[in-house]
PADREN-843108 format. One line per field, with one value per residue: x, y, z of N, C-alpha, C in turn. Coordinates in steps of 0.001 Angstrom, whole numbers. Each point is the difference from the previous one (the first is absolute). Example, Ala and Ser with C-alpha at 12.3 -4.5 7.8 and 13.67 -1.06 7.14 Angstrom:
nx <- [13190,-350]
ny <- [-5690,1050]
nz <- [7800,-720]
cax <- [-890,820]
cay <- [1190,1190]
caz <- [0,60]
cx <- [900,-770]
cy <- [1200,1090]
cz <- [0,730]
// end
This chain:
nx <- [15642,-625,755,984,-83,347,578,461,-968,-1590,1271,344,-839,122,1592,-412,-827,416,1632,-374,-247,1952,431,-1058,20,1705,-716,-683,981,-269,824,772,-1041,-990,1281,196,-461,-53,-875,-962,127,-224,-576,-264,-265,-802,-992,46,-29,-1483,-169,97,-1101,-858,535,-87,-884,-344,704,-149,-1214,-543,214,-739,-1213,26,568,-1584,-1332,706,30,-1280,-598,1246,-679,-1400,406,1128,-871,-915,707,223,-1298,-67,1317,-587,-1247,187,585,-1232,-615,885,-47,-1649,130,768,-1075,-1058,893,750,-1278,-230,891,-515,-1420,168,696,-905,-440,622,358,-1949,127,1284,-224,384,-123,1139,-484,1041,-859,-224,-243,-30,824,566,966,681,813,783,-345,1574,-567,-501,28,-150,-525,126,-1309,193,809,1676,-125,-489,1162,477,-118,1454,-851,-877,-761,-496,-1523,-1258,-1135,-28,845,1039,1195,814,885,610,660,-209,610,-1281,721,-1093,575,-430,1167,-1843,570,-298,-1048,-514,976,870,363,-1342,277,-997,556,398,-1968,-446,-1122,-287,1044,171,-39,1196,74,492,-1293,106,397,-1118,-466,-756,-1072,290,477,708,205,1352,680,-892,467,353,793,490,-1303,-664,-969,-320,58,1250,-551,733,362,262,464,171,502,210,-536,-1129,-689,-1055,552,-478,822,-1236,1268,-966,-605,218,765,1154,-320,910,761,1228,710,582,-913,-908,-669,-391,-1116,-387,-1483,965,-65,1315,-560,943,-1286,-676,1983,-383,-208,670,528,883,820,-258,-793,1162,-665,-419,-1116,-381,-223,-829,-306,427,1553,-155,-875,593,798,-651,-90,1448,241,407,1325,514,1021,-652,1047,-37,855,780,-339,1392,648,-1070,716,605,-373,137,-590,-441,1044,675,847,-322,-456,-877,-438,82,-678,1038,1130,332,-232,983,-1021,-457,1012,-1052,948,-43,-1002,1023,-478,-953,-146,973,565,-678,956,628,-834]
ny <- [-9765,-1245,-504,774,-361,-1132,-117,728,-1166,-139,-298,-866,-1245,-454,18,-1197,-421,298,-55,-540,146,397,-708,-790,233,-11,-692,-201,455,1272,478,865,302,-844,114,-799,-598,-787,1076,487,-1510,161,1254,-370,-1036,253,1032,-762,-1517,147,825,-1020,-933,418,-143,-1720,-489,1369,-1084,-462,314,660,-971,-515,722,495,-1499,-1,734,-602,-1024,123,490,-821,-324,-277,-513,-1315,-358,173,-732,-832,-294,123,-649,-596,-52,-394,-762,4,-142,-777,-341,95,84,-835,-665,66,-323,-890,-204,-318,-1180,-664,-396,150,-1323,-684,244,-573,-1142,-342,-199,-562,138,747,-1261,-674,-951,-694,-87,-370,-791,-283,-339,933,-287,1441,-1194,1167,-114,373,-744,561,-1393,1026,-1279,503,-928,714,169,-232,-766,526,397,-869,1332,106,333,-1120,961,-513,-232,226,-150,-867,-139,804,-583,333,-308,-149,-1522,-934,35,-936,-1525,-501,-231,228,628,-486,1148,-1008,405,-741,-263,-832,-803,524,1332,848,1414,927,735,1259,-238,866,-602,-115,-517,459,-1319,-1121,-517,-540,-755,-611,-687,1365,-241,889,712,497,1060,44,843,-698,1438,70,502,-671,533,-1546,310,-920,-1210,977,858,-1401,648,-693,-18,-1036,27,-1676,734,-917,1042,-312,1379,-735,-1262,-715,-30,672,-173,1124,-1028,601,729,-93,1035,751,-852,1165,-1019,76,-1087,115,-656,-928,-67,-490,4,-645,-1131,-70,-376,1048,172,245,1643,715,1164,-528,816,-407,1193,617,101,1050,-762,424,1241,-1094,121,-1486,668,674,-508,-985,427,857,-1592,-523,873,-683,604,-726,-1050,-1022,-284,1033,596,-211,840,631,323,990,283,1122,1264,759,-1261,46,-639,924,-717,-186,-809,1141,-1132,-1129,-583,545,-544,171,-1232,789,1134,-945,40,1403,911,63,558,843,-806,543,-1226,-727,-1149,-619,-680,-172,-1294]
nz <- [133792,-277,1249,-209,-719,485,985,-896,-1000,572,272,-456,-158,524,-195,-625,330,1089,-498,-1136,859,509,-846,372,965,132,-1386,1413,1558,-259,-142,466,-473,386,633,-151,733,-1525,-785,584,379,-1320,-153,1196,-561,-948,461,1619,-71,-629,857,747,-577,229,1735,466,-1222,437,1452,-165,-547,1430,656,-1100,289,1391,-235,-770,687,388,-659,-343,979,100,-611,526,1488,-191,-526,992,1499,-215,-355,1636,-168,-895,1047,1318,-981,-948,1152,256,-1021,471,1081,143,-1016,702,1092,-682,-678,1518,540,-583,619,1901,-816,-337,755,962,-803,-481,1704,176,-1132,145,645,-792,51,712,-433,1166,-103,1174,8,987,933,399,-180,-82,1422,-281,-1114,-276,-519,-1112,-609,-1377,-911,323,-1107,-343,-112,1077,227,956,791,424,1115,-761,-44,1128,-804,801,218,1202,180,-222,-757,-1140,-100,-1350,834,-180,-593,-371,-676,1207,1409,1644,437,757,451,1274,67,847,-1418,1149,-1267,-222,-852,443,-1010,1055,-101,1051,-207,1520,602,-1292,1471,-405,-294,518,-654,1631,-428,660,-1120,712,-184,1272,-845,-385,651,-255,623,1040,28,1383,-992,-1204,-23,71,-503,736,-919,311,-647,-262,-1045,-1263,120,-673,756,1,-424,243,953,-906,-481,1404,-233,403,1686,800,1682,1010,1033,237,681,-22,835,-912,-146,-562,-403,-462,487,-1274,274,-1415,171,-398,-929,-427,456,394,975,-548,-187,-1310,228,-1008,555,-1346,37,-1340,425,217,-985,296,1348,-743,615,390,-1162,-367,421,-1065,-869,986,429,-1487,-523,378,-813,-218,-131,-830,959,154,-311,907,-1120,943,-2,209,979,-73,-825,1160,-863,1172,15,-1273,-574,-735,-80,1318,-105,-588,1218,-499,-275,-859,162,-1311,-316,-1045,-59,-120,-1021,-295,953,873,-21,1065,1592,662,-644,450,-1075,914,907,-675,-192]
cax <- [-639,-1141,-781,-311,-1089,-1469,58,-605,-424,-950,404,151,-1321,-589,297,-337,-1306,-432,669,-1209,-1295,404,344,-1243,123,511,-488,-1489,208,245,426,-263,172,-203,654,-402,1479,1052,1329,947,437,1169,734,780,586,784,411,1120,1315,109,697,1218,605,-35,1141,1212,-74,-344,1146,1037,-152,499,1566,696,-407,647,1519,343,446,950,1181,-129,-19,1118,52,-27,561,1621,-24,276,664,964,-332,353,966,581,-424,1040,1177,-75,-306,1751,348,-341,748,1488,349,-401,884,724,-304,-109,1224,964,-980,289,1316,-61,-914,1108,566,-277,-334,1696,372,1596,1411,-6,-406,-407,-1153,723,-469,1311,-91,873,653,1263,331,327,-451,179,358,-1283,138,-916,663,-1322,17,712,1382,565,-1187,-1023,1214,-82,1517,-167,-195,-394,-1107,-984,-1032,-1494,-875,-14,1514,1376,167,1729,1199,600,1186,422,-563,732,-1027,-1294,-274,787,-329,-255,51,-1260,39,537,1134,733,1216,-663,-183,-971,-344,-1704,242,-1558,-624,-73,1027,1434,1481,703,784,-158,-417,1060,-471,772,-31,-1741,-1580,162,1474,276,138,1645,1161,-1307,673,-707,-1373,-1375,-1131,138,-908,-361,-1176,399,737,1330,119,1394,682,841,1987,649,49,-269,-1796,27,-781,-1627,-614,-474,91,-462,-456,347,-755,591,1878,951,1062,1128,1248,-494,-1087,-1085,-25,-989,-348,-348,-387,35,-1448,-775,102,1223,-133,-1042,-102,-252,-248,532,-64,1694,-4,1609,609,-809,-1114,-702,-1240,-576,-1648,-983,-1132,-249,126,-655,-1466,-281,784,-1056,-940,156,246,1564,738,651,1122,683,474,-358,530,-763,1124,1057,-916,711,1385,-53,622,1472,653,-300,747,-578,71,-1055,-1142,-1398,-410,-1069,-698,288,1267,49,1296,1372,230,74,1043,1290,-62,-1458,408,334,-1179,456,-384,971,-333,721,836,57,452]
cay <- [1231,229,-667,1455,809,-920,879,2031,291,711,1655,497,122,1119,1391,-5,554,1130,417,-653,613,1368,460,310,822,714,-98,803,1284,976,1295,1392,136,-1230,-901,-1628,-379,-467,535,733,-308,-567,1224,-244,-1068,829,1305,189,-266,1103,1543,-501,-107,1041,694,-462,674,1443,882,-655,959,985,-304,-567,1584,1082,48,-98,1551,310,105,1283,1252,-72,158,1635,1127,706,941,1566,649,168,1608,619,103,400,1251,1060,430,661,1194,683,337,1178,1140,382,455,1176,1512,355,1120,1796,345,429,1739,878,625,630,1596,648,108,544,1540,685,-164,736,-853,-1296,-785,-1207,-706,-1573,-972,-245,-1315,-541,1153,-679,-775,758,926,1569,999,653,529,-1211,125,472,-198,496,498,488,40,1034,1204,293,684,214,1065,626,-460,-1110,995,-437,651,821,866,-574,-1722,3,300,-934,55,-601,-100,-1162,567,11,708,1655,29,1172,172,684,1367,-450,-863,900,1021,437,1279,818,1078,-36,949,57,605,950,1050,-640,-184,-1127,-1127,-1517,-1140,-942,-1133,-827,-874,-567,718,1341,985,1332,1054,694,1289,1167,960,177,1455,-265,-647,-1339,-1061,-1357,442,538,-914,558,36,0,1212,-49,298,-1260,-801,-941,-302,1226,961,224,-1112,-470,-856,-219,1087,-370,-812,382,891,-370,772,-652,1228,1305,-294,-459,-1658,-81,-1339,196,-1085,-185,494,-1193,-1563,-777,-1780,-1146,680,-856,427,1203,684,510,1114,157,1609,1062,623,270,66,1668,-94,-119,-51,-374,189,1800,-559,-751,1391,739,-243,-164,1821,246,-166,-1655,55,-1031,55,1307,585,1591,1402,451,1375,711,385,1248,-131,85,-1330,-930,-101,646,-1446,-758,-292,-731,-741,-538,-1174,-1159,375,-692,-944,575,481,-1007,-832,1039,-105,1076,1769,28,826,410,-998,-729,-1179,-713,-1242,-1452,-1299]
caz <- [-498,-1119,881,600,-938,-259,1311,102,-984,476,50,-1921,-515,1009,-189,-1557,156,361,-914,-584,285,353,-1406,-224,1231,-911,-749,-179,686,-270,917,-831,-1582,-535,-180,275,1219,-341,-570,1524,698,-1243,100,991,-386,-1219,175,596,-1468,-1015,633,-42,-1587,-1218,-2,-878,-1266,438,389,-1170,-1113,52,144,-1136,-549,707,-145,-1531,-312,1238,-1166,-1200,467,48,-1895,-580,876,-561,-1388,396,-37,-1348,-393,818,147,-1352,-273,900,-735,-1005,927,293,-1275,-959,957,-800,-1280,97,825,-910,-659,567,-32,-1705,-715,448,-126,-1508,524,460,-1022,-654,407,73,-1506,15,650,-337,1314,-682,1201,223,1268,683,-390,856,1140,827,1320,1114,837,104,-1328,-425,-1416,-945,-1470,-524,-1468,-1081,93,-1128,-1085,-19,-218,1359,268,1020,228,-664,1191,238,952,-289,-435,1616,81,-214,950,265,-974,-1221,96,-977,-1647,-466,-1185,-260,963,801,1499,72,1388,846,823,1636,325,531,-542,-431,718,-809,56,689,715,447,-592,670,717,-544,989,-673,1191,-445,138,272,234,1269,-103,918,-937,-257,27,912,-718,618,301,114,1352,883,59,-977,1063,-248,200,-107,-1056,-653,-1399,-709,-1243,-163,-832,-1398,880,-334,-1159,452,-39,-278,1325,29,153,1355,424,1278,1156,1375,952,914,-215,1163,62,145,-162,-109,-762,223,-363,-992,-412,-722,-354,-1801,-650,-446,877,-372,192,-1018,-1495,-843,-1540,383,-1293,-67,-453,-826,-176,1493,-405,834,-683,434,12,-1050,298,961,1399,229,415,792,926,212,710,1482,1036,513,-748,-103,-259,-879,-1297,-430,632,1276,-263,928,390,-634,957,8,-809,927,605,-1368,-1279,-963,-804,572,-989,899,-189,-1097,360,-1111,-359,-1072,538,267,959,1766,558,193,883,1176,39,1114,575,1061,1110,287,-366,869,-716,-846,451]
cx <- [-1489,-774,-191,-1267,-1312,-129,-827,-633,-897,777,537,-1650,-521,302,143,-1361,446,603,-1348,-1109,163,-275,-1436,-386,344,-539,-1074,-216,424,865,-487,318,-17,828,85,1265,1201,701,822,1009,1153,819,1091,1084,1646,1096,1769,1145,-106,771,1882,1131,46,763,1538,385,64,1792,981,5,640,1948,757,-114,1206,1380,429,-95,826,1625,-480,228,1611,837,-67,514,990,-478,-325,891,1189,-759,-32,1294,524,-753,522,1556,-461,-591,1218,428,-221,4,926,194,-856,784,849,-418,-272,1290,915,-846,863,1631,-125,-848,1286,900,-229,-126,1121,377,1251,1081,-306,-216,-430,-712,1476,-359,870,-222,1131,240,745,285,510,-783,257,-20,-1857,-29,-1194,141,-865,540,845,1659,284,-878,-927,272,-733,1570,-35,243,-1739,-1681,-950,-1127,-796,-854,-200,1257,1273,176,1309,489,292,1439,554,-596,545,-975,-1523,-445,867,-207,-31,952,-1442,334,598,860,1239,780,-868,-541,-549,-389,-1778,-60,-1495,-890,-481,683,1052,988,544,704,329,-256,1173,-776,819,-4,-1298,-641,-134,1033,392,-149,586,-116,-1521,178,-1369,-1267,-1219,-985,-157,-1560,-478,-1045,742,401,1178,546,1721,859,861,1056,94,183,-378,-1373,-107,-1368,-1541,-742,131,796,-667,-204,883,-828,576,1158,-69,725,1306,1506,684,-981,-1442,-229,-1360,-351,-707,-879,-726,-1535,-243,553,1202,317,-786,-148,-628,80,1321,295,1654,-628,1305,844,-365,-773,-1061,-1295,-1134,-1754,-1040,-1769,-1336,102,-572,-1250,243,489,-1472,-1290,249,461,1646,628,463,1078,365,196,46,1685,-260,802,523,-540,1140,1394,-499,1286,1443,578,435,1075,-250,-434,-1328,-1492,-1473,80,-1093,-939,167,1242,651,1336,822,226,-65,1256,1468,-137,-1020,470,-148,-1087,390,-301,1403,-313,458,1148,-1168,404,825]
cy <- [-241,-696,1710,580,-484,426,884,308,1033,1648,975,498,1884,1719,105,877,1376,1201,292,1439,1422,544,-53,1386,1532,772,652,1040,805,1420,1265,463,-1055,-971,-1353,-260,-985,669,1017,-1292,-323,1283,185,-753,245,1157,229,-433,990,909,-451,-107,1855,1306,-155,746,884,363,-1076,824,1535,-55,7,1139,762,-332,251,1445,834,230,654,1138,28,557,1387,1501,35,738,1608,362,351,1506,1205,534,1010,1769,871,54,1032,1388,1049,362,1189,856,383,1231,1497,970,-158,1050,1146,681,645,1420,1094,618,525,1315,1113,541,1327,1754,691,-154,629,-644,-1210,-934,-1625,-1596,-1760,-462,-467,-1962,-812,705,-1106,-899,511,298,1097,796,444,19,-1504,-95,71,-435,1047,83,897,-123,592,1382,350,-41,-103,1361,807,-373,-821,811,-941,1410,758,681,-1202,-1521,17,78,-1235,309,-1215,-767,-1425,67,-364,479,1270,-479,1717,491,1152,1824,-466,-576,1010,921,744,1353,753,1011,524,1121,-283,607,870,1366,-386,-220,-1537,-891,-1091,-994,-1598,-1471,-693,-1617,-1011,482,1090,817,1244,1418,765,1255,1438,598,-544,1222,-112,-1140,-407,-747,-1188,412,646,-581,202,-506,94,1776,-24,462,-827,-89,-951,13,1901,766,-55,-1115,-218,-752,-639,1097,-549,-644,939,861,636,1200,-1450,849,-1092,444,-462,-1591,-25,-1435,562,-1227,-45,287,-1498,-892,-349,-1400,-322,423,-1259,235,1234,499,967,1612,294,1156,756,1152,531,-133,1046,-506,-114,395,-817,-312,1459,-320,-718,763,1025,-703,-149,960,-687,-564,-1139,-12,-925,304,1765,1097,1320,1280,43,1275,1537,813,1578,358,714,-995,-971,961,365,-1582,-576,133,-411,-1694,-534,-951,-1595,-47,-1509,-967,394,829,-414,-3,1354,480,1300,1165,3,876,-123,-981,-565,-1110,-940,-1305,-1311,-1203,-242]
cz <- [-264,1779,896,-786,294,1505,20,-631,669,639,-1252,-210,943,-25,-1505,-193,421,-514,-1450,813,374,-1503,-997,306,-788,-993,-138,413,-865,1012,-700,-1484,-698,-56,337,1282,-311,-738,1076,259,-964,-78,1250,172,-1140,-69,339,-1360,-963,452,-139,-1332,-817,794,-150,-1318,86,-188,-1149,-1092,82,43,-1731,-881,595,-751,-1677,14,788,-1030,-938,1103,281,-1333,-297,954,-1102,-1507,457,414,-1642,-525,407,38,-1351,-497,962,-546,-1178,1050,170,-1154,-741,1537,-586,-1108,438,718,-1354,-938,587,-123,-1343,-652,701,-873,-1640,180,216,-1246,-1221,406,-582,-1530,306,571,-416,933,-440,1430,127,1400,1063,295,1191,1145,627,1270,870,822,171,-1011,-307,-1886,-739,-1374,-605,-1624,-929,22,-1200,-1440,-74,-54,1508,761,1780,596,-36,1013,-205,719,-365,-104,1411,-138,-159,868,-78,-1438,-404,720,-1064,-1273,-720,-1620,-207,1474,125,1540,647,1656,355,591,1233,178,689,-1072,-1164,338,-1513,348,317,288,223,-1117,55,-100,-969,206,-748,934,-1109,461,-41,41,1522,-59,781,-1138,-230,-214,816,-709,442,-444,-355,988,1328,215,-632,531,-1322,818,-727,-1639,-1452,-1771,-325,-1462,-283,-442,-530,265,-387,-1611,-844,-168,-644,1357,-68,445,1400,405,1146,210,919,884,1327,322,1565,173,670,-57,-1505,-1086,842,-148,-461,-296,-1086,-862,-1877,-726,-845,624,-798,487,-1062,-1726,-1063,-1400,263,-1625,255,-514,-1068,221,1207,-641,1640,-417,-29,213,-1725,206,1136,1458,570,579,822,871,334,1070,1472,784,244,-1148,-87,-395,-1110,-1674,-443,711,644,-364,390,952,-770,687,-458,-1276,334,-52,-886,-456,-1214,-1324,249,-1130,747,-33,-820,310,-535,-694,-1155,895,41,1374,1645,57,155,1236,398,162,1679,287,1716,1205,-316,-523,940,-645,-735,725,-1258]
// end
């Protein structure tokens, strides 16, 4: 080693020097903006590792950042959603509670309109596993001095009858249930029939002669033949009628949704409900008369034809008297289910 050296010394010496004189050199040149040519040549030099090192650091940092706020922003998504969740349940809640109160105002309105028939409000809380039966159960029973026989309405029109009686529920039967039938007539033409249940959505309306014209729209109201609903109350309009033998085939589409009962209202007494003040004014304002909850007159009989016994009709007949029998008129009471 030291006989290689002594070899090469004068080539050591040599690019010793001249190395020695670039850097003199260096030193004294100047470039643009005063700059000296070694620090240009140290910046060059430098620069590249610097750049290197401080993006290393750059992406390490950003990596240890992105994954720490990466679990807070993880953190804090599940706490919204959690709040999210809990406010679209309290969202559903007070929906709820609000059709309920539309729901319970419209029946205490109803209520307060009719003072003259006992009427007691209950919720329906069940229905039947049958497919073929049309019936629902409703909060109240014997304890409530709830009878059978005795009617089921809302505030749109009639829903069915109290067939059985336990001591805190009832089972209601539907208007559309097949073995379900209700005294009916038009509001029009006071052509009397009965309302049949078929066990579909819509019911029927039996033993309407072929002669009597029957359009679509028509209102039809109970007439207190059954026993059952007192005279006046809304069951529907017609969807359809048909000539048949030896009746007419009357579809009849209900006045209140019997898929979507919730609230209803028993009637203790066949008390009839008469016109009030506030159905007068609402009638005055809409130019037509209103059926719901209002009994309709009879039409007048010629007095050739009326029975000396026979008694003007009334608008309002005290409970006892629902239950005596009818002064004979000249329409034919059609059969009973």
């Amino acid at each position: 080693m030291a006989e290689m050296l002594s070899r090469h010394r004068p080539i050591f010496l040599l690019a010793t020097l001249v190395l020695a004189q670039v850097l003199l050199l260096a030193f004294q040149i100047k470039r643009d903006h005063d700059v000296r040519l070694i620090r240009y040549w140290a910046a060059e030099i430098v620069m590249p590792g610097d750049r290197g090192a401080t993006w290393t650091f750059s992406k390490i940092s950003g990596v240890w950042t992105g994954y720490i706020g990466l679990r807070s922003a993880r953190s804090e998504n599940e706490t919204l959603r959690t709040k999210v969740g809990e406010l679209e349940l309290r969202n559903r809640e007070l929906e709820t509670q609000a059709k309920e109160a539309v729901r319970l105002a419209a029946l205490l309105d109803f209520r307060e309109a009719h003072p003259e028939a006992a009427m007691l409000a209950a919720q329906v809380i069940g229905a039947s596993a049958d497919p073929s039966s049309e019936t629902i159960f409703i909060n109240r029973g014997d304890r409530d001095k709830v009878r059978r026989n005795q009617a089921v309405i809302t505030p749109d029109g009639i829903i069915g009858k109290i067939v059985e009686v336990l001591p805190t529920t009832s089972q209601v039967l539907l208007i559309n249930d097949k073995d379900s039938g209700v005294g009916a007539l038009f509001a029009e033409s006071r052509t009397h029939g009965i309302v049949k249940g078929t066990g579909d959505p819509q019911p029927r309306m039996d033993y309407v002669v072929n002669d009597e014209h029957v359009q679509p729209g028509e209102v039809i109201l109970t007439s207190g033949e059954d026993r059952i609903f007192p005279k006046g109350l809304l069951i529907g309009t017609v969807t359809k009628a048909t000539a048949g033998y030896p009746f007419q085939t009357i579809q009849v589409q209900t006045a209140a949704r019997l898929d979507r009962l919730e609230d209803v209202l028993v009637l203790l007494t066949r008390q009839e409900l008469t016109p009030n003040k506030h159905d007068e004014s609402a009638d005055g304002q809409n130019g037509q008369p209103s059926d719901q909850g209002v009994v309709q007159p009879e039409p007048k009989v010629p007095p050739a034809a009326a029975p000396s016994s026979a008694k003007a009709p009334s608008t309002a007949r005290p409970p006892a008297a629902s239950a005596a029998p009818k002064a004979p008129s000249e329409t034919p009471t059609p059969p009973q289910d």
